[in-house]
C-alpha positions, -999 to 999 in steps of 0.1 A, spaced: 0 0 0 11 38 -6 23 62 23 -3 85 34 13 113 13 19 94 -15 -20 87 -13 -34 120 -11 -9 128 -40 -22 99 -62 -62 109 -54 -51 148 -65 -33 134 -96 -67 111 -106 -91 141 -93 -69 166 -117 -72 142 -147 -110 132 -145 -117 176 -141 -93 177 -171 -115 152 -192 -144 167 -180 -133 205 -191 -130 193 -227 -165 177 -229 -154 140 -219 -175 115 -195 -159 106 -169 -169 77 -142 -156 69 -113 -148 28 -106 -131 8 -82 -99 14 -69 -69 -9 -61 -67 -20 -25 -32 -38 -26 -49 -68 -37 -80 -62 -60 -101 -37 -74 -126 -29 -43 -153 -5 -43 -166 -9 -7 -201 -19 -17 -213 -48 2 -236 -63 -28 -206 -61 -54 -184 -90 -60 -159 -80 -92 -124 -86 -82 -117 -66 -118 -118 -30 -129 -152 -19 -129 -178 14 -128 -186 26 -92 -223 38 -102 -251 13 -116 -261 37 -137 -226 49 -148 -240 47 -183 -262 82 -178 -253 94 -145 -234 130 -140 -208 129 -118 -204 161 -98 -165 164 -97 -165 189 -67 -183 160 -49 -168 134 -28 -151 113 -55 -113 108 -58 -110 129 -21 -112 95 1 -101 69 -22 -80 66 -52 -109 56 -73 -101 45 -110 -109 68 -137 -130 61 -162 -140 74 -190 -175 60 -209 -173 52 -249 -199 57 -275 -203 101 -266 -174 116 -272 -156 88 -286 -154 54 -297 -122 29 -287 -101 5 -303 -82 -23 -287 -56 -43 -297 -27 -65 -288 2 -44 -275 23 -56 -307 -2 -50 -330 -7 -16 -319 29 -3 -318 29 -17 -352 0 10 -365 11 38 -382 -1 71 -387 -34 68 -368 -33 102 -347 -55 107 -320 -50 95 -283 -35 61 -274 -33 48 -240 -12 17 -229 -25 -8 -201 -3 -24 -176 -16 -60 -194 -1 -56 -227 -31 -37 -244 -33 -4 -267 -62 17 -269 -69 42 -296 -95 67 -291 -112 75 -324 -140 92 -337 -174 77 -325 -197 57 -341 -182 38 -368 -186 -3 -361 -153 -25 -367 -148 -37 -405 -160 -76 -416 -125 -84 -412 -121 -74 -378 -152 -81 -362 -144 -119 -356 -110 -112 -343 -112 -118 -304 -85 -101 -302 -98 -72 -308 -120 -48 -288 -143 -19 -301 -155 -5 -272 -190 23 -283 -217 28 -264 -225 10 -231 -187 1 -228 -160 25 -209 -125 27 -212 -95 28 -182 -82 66 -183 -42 77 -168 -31 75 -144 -58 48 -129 -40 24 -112 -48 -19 -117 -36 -45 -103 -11 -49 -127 0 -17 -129 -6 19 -140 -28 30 -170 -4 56 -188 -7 73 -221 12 62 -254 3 96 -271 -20 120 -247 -48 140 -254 -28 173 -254 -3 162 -269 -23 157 -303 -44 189 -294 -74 170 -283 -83 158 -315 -93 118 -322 -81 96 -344 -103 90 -378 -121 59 -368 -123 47 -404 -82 55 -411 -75 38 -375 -94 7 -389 -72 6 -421 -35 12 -402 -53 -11 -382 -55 -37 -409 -20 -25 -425 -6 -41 -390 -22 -72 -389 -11 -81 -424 26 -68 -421 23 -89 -390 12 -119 -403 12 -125 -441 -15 -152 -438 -43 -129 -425 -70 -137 -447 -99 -112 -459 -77 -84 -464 -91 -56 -487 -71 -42 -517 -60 -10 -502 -40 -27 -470 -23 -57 -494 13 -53 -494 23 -48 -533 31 -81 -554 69 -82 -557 80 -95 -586 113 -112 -591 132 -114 -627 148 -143 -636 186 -140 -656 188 -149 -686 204 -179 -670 178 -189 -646 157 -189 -678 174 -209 -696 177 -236 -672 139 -234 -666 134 -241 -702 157 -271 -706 143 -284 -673 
């Protein structure tokens, strides 16, 4: 468990990033918060072990930021999908793999990349059966920096000021997205035209030819 001090600094530090995401139009949640041994949430009726929203009704509720949250305990942020944003994620190698997507990223402690894009646009036919990846829109939420899990801290791969608040295309993400996957793994099957690597063609010598022809 943290020091006292090092608490109060961690609850400031979570209560100073769920104002900032609320200042620039983001929902923000509060969940459960690492006890030294699982995500707890102090409610008697609740059994998740995992990270998880604080309020039933995190889906619609407001949450008053000059309230009570993040002053007692180091509650998770988190930050709902399907408003504001929509979220992609992936494997940790396929996502340092994508190029040129923009936008957000964050990095959990677990190996996963998430990239925040622009809402409402459903994964492509040749992602959708991929359980390896997550499209997180509405009715799904998001772990936000510098929420702490059990494995370790959320933290940001590119942050929201530093790409000026802006999101990621959803429909460009999708396509570096598929780019990856096939530079990854040259069997992926049901990759579209525009993400094929190019056909490279070798030239035989004169001599190869020859040979081929007498063969």
């Amino acid at each position: 468990m943290l020091a006292p001090l090092r608490q109060h600094i961690f609850r400031i530090s979570l209560r100073h990033a769920a104002r900032t995401f609320a200042d620039h139009g983001w929902a923000v949640t509060p969940g459960g918060y690492f006890n030294g041994q699982r995500m707890a949430c102090d409610r008697p009726t609740c059994w998740a072990s995992s990270c998880h929203p604080l309020l039933p009704d995190w889906e619609t509720a407001s949450v008053t930021l000059s309230g009570g949250w993040w002053h007692d305990k180091p509650h998770s942020v988190l930050l709902p999908t399907g408003r504001s944003f929509d979220a992609i994620e992936v494997p940790a190698l396929v996502g340092s793999s994508m190029r040129g997507t923009g936008g957000p990223v964050i990095i959990t402690p677990n190996g996963r990349w998430i990239f925040l894009v622009s809402p409402g646009v459903p994964l492509r036919t040749e992602l959708e059966a991929r359980i390896d990846i997550v499209h997180h829109g509405a009715g799904s939420w998001i772990p936000a920096p510098p929420t702490v899990l059990p494995e370790g801290e959320v933290r940001w791969h590119l942050s929201p000021r530093q790409v000026g608040w802006q999101l990621a295309e959803a429909r460009e993400a999708q396509t570096a997205l598929l780019s990856a996957l096939v530079a990854l793994d040259a069997s992926f099957l049901d990759r579209p035209a525009d993400v094929r690597p190019p056909r490279r063609v070798v030239r035989r010598s004169a001599m190869e030819a020859d040979l081929h022809r007498a063969s």
